[in-house]
CHARMM-style PDB file with segment names, atoms N, HN, CA, C and O in Angstrom:
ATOM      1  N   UNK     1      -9.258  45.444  94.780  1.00  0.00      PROA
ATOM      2  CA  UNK     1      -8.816  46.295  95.869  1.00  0.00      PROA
ATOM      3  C   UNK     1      -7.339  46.637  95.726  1.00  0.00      PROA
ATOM      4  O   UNK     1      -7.075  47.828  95.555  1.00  0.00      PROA
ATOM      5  N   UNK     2      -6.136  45.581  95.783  1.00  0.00      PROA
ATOM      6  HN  UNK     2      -6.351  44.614  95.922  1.00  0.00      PROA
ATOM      7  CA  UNK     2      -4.910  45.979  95.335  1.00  0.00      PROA
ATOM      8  C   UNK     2      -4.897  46.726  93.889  1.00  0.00      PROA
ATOM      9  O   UNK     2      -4.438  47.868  93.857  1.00  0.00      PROA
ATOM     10  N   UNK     3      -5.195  46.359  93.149  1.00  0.00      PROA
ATOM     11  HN  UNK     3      -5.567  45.431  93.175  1.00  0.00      PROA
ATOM     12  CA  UNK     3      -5.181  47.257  91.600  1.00  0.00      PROA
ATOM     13  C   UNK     3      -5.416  48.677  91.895  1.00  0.00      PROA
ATOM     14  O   UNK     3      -4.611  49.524  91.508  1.00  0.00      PROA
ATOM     15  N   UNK     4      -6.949  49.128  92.858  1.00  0.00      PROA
ATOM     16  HN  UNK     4      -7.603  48.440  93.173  1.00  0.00      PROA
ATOM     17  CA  UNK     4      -7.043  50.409  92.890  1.00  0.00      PROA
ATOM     18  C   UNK     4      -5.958  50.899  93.535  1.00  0.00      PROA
ATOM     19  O   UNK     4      -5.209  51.764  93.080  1.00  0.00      PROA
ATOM     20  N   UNK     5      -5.831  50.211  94.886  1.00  0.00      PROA
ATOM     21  HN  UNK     5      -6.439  49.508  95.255  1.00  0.00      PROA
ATOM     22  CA  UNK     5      -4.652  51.210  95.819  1.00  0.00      PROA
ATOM     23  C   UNK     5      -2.835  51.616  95.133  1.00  0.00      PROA
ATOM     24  O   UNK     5      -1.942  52.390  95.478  1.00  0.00      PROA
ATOM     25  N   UNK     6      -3.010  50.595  94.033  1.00  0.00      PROA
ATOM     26  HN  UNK     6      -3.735  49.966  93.753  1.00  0.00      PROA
ATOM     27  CA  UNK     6      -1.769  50.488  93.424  1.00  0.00      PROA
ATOM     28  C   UNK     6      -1.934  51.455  92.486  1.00  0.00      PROA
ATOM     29  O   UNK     6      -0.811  51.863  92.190  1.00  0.00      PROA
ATOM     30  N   UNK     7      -2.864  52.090  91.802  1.00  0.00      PROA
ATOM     31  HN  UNK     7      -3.776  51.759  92.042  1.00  0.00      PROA
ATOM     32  CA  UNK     7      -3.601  53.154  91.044  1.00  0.00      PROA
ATOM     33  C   UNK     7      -3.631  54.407  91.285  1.00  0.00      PROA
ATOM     34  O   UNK     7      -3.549  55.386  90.543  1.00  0.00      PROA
ATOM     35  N   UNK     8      -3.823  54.231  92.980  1.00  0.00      PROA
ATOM     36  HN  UNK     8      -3.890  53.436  93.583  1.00  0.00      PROA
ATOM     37  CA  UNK     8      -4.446  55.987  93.306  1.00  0.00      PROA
ATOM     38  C   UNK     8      -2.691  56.012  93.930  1.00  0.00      PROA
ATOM     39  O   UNK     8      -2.131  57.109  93.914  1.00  0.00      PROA
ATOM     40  N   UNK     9      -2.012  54.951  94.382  1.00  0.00      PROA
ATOM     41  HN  UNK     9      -2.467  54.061  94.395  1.00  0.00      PROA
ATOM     42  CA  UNK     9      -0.048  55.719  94.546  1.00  0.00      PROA
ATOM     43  C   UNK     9       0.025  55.700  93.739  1.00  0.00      PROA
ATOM     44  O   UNK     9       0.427  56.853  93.580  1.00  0.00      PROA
ATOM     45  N   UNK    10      -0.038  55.079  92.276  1.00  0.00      PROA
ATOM     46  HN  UNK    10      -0.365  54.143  92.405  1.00  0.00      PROA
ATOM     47  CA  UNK    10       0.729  55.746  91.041  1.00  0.00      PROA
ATOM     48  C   UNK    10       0.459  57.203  91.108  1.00  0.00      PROA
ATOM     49  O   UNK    10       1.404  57.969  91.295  1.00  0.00      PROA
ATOM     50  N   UNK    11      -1.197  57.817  90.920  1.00  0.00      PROA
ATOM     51  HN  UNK    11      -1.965  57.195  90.769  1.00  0.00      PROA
ATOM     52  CA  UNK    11      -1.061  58.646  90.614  1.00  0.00      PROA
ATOM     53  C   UNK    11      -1.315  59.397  91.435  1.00  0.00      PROA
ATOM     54  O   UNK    11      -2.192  60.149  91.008  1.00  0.00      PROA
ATOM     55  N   UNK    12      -0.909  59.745  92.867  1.00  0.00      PROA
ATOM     56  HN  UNK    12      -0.197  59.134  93.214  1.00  0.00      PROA
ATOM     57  CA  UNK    12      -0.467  60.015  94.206  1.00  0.00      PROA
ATOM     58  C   UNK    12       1.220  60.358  93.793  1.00  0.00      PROA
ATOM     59  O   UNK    12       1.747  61.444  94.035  1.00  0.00      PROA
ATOM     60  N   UNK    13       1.749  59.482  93.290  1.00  0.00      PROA
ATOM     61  HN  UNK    13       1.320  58.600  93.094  1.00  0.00      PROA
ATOM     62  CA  UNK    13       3.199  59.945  93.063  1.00  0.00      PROA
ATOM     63  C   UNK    13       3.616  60.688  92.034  1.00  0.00      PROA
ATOM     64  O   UNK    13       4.618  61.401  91.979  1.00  0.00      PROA
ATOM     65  N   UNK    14       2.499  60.414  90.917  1.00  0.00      PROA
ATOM     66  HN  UNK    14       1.686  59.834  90.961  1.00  0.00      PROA
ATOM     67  CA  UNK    14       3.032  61.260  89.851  1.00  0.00      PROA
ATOM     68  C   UNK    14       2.507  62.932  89.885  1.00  0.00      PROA
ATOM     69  O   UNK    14       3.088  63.792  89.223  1.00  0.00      PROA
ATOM     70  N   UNK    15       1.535  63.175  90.606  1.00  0.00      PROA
ATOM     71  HN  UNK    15       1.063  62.476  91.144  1.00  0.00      PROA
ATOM     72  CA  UNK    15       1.046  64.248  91.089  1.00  0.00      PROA
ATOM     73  C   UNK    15       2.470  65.225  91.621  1.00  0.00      PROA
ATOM     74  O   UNK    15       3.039  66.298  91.421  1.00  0.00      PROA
ATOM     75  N   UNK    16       2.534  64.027  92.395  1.00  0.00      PROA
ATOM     76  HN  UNK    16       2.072  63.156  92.558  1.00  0.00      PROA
ATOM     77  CA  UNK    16       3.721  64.778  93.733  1.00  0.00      PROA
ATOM     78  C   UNK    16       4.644  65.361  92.768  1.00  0.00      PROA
ATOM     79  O   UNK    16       4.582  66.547  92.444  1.00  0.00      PROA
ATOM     80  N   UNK    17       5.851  64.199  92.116  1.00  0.00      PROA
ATOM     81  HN  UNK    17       5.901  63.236  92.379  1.00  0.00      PROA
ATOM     82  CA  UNK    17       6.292  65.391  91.151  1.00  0.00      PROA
ATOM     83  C   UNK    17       5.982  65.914  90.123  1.00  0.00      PROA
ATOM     84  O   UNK    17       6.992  66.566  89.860  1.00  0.00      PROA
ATOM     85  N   UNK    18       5.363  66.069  89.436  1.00  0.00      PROA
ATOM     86  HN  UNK    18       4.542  65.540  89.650  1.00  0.00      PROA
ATOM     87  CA  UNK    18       4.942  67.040  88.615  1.00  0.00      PROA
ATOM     88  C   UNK    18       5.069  68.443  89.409  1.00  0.00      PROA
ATOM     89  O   UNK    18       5.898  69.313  89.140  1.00  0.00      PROA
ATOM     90  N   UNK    19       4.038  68.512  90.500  1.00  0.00      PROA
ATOM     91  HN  UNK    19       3.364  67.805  90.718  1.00  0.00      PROA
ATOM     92  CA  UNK    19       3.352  69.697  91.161  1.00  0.00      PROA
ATOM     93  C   UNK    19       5.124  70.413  92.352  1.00  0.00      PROA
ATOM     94  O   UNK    19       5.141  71.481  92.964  1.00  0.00      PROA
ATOM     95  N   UNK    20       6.296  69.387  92.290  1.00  0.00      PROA
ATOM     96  HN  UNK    20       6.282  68.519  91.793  1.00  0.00      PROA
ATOM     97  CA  UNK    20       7.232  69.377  93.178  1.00  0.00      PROA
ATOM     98  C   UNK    20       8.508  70.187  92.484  1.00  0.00      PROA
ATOM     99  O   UNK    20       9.485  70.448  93.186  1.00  0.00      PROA
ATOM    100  N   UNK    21       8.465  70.616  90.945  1.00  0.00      PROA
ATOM    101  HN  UNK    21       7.671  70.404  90.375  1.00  0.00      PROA
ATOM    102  CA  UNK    21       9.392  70.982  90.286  1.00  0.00      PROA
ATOM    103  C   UNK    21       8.596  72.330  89.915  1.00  0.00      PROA
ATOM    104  O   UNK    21       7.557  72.562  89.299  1.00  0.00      PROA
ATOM    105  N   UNK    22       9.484  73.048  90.521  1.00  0.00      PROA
ATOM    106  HN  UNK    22      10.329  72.860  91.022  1.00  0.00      PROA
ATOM    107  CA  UNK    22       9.151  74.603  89.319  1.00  0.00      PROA
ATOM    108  C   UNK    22       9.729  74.972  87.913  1.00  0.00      PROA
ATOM    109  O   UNK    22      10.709  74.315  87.561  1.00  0.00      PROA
ATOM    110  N   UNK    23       9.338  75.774  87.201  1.00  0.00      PROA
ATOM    111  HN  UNK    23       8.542  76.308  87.486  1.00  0.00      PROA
ATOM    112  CA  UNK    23       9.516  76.024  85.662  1.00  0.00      PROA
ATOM    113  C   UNK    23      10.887  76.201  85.778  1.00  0.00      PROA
ATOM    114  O   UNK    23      11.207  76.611  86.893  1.00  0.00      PROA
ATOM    115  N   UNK    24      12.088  75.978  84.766  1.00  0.00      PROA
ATOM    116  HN  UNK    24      11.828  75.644  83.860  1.00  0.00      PROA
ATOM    117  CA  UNK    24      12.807  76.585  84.251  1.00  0.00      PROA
ATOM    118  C   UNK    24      12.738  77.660  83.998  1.00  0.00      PROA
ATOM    119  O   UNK    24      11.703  77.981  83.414  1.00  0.00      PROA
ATOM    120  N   UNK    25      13.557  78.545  84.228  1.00  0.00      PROA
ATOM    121  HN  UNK    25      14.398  78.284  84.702  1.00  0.00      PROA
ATOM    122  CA  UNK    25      13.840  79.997  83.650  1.00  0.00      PROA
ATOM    123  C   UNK    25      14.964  79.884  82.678  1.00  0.00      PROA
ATOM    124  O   UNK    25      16.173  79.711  82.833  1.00  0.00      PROA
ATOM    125  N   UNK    26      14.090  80.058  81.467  1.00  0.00      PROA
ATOM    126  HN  UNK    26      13.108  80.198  81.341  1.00  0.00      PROA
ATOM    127  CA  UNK    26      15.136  80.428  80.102  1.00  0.00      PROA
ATOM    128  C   UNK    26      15.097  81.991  79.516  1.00  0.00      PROA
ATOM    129  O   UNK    26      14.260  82.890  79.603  1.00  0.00      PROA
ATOM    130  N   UNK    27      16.458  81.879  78.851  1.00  0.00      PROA
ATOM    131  HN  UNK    27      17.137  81.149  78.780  1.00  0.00      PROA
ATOM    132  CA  UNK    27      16.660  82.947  78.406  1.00  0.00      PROA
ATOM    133  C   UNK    27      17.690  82.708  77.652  1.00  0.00      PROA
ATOM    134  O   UNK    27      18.176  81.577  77.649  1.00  0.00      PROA
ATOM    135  N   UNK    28      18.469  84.207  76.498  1.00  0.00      PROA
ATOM    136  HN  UNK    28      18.074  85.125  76.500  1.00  0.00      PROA
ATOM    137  CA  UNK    28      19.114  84.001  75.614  1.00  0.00      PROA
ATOM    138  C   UNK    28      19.942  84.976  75.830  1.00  0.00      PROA
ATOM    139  O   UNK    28      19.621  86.103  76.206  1.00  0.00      PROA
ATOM    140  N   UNK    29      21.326  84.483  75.542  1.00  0.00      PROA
ATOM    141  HN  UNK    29      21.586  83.567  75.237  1.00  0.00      PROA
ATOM    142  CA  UNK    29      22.503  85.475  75.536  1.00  0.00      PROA
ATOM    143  C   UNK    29      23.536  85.424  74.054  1.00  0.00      PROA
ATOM    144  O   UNK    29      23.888  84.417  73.439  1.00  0.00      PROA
ATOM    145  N   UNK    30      23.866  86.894  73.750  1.00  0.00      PROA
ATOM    146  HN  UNK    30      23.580  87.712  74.249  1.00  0.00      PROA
ATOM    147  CA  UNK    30      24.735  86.816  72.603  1.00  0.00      PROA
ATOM    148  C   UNK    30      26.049  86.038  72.812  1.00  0.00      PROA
ATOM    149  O   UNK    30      26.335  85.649  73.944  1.00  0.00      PROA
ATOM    150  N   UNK    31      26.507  85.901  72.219  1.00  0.00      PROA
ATOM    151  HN  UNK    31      26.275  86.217  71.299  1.00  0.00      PROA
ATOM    152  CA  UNK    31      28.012  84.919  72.288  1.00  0.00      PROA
ATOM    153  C   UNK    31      28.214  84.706  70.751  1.00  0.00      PROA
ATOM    154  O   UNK    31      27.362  84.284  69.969  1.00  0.00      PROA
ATOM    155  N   UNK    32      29.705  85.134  70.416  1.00  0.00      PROA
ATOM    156  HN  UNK    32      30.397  85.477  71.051  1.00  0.00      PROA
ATOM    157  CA  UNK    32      30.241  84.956  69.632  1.00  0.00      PROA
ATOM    158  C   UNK    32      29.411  85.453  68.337  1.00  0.00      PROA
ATOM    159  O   UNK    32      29.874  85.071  67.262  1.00  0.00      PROA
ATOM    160  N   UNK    33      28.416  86.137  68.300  1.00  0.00      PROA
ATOM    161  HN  UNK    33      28.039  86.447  69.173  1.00  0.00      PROA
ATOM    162  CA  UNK    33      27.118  86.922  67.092  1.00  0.00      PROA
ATOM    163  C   UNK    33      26.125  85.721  66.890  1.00  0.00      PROA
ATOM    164  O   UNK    33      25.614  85.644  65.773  1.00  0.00      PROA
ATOM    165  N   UNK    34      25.753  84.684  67.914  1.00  0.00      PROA
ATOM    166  HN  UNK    34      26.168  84.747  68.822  1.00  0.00      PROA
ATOM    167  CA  UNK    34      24.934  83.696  68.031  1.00  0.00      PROA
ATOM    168  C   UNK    34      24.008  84.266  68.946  1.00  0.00      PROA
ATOM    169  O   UNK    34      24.310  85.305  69.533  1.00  0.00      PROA
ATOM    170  N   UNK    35      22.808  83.652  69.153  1.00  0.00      PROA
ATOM    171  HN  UNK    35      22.563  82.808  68.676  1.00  0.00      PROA
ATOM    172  CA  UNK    35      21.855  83.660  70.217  1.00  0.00      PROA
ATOM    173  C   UNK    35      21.913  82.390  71.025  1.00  0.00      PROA
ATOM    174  O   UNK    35      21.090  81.664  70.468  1.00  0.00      PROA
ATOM    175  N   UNK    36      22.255  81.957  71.682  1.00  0.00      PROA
ATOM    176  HN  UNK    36      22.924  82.547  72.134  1.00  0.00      PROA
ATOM    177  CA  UNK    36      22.223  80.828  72.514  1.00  0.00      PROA
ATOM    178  C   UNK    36      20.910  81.072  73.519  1.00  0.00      PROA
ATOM    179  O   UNK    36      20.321  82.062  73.955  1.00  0.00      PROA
ATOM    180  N   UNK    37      20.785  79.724  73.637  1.00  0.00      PROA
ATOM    181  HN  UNK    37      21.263  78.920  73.282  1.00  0.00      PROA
ATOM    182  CA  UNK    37      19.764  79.902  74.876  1.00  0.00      PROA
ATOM    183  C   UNK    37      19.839  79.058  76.118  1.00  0.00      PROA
ATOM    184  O   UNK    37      19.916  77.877  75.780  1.00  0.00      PROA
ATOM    185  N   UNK    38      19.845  79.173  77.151  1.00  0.00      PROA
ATOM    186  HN  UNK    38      19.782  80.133  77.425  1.00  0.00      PROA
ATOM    187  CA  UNK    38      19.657  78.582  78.026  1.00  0.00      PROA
ATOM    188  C   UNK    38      18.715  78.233  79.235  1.00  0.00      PROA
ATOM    189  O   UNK    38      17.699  78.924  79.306  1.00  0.00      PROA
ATOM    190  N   UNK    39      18.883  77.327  80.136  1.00  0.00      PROA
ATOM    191  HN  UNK    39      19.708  76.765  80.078  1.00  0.00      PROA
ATOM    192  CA  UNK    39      17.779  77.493  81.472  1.00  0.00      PROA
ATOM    193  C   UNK    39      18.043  77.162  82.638  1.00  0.00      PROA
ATOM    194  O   UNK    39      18.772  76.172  82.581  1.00  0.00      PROA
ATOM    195  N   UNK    40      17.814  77.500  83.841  1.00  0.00      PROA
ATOM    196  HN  UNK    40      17.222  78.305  83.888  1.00  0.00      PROA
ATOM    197  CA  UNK    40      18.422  77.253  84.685  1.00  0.00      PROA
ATOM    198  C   UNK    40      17.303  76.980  85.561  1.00  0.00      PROA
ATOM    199  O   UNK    40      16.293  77.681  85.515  1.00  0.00      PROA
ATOM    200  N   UNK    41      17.449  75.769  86.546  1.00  0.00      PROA
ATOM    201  HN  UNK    41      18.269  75.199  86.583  1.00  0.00      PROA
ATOM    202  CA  UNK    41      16.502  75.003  86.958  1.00  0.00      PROA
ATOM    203  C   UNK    41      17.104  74.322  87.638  1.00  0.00      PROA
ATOM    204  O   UNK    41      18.240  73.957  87.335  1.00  0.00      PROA
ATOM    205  N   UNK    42      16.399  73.909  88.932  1.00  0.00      PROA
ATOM    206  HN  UNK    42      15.476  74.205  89.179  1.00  0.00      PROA
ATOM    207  CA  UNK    42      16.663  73.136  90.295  1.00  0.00      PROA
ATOM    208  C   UNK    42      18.117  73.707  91.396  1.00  0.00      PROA
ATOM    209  O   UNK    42      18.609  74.790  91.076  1.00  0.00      PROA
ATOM    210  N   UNK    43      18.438  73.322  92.036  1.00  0.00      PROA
ATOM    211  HN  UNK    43      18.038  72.443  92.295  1.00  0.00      PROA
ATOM    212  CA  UNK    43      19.636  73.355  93.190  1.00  0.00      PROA
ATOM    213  C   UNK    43      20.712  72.860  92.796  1.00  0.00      PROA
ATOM    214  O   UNK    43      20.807  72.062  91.863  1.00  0.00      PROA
ATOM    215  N   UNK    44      21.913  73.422  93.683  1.00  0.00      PROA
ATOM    216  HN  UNK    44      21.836  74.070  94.441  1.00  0.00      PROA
ATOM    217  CA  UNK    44      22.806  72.449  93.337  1.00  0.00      PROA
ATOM    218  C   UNK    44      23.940  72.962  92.517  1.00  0.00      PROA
ATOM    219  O   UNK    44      23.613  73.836  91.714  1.00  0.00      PROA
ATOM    220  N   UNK    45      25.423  72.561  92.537  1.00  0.00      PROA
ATOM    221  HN  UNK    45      25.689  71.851  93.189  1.00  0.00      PROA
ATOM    222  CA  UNK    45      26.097  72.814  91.260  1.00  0.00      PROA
ATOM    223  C   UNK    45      26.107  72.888  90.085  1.00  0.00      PROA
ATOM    224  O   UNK    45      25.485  71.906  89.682  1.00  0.00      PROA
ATOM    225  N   UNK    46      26.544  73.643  89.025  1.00  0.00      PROA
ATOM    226  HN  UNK    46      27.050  74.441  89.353  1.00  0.00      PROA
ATOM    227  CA  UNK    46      26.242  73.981  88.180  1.00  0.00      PROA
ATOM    228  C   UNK    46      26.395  72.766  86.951  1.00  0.00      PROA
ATOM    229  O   UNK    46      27.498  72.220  86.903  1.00  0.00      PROA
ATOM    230  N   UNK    47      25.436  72.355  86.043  1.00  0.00      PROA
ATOM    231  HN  UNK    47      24.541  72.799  86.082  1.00  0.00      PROA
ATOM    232  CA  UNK    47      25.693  71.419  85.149  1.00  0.00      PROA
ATOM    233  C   UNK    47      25.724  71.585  83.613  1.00  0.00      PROA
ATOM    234  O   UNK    47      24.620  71.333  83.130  1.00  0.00      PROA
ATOM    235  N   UNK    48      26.422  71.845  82.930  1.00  0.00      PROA
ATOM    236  HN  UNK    48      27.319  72.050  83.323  1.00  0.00      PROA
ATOM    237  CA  UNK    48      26.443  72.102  81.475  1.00  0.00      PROA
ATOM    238  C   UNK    48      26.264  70.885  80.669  1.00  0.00      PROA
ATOM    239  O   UNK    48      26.933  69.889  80.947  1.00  0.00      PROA
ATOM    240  N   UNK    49      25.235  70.869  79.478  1.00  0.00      PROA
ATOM    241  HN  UNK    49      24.692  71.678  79.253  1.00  0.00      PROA
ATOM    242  CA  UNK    49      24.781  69.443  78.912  1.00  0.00      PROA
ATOM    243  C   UNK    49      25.299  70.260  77.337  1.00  0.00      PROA
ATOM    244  O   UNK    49      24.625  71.175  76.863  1.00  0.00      PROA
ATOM    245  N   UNK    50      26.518  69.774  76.703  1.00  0.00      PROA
ATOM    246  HN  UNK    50      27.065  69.031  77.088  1.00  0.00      PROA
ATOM    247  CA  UNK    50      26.438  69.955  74.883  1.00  0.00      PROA
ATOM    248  C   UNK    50      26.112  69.389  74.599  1.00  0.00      PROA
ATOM    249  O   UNK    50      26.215  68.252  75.060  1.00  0.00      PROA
ATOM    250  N   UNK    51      25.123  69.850  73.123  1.00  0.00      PROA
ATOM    251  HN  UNK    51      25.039  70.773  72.748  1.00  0.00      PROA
ATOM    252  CA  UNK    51      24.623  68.613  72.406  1.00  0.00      PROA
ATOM    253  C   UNK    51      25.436  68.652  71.235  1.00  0.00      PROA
ATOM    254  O   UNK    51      26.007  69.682  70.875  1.00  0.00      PROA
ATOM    255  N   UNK    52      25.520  67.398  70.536  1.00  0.00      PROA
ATOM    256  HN  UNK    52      25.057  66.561  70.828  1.00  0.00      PROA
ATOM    257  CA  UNK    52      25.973  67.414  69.051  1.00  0.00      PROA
ATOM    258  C   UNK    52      27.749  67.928  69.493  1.00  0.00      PROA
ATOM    259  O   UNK    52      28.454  68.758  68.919  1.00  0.00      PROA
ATOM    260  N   UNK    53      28.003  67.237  70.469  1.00  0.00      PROA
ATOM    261  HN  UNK    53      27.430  66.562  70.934  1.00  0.00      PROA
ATOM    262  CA  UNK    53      29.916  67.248  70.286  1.00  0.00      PROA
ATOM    263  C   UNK    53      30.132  65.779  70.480  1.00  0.00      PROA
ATOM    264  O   UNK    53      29.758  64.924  71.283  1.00  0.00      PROA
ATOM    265  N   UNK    54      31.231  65.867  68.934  1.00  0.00      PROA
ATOM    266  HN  UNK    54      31.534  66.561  68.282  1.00  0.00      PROA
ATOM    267  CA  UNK    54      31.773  64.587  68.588  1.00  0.00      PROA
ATOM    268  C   UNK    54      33.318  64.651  69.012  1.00  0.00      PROA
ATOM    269  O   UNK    54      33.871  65.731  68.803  1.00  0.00      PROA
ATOM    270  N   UNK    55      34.140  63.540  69.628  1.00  0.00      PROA
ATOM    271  HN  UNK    55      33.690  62.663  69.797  1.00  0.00      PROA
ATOM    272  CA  UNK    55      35.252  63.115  69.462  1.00  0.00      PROA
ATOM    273  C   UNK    55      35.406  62.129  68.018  1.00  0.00      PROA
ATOM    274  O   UNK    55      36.526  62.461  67.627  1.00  0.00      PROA
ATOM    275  N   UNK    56      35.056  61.444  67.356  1.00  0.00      PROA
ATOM    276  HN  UNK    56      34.147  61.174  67.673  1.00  0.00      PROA
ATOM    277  CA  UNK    56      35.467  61.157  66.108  1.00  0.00      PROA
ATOM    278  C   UNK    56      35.881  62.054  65.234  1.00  0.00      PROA
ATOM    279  O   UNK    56      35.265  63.112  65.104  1.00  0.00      PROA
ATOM    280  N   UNK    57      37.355  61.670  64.261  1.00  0.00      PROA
ATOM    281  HN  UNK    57      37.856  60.811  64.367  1.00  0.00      PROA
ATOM    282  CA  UNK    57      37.791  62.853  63.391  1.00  0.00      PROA
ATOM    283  C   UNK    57      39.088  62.588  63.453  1.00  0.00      PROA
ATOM    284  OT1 UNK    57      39.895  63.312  62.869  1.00  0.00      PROA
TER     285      UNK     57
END
């Protein structure tokens, strides 16, 4: 009895978000004769993530 009920909230919760986030909207802009791409997704202030920048050197 605990195992199931602990079963159907797991996947009671994982439902929830999955079904609670809408798609990203991506798209691509020129910069510098590159294609970059980006997406913009959820509320809130704006957050920029680089990948592959090093301070060693």
């Amino acid at each position: 009895m605990l195992r199931t009920t602990i079963l159907a909230a797991g996947l009671a919760l994982a439902a929830t978000a999955a079904f609670g986030q809408s798609e990203p909207l991506g798209d691509t802009v020129a910069v510098n004769g590159m294609e970059m791409y980006y997406e913009v997704s959820g509320e809130g202030d704006p957050l920029i993530v680089l990948h592959g920048v090093s301070t060693a050197g």
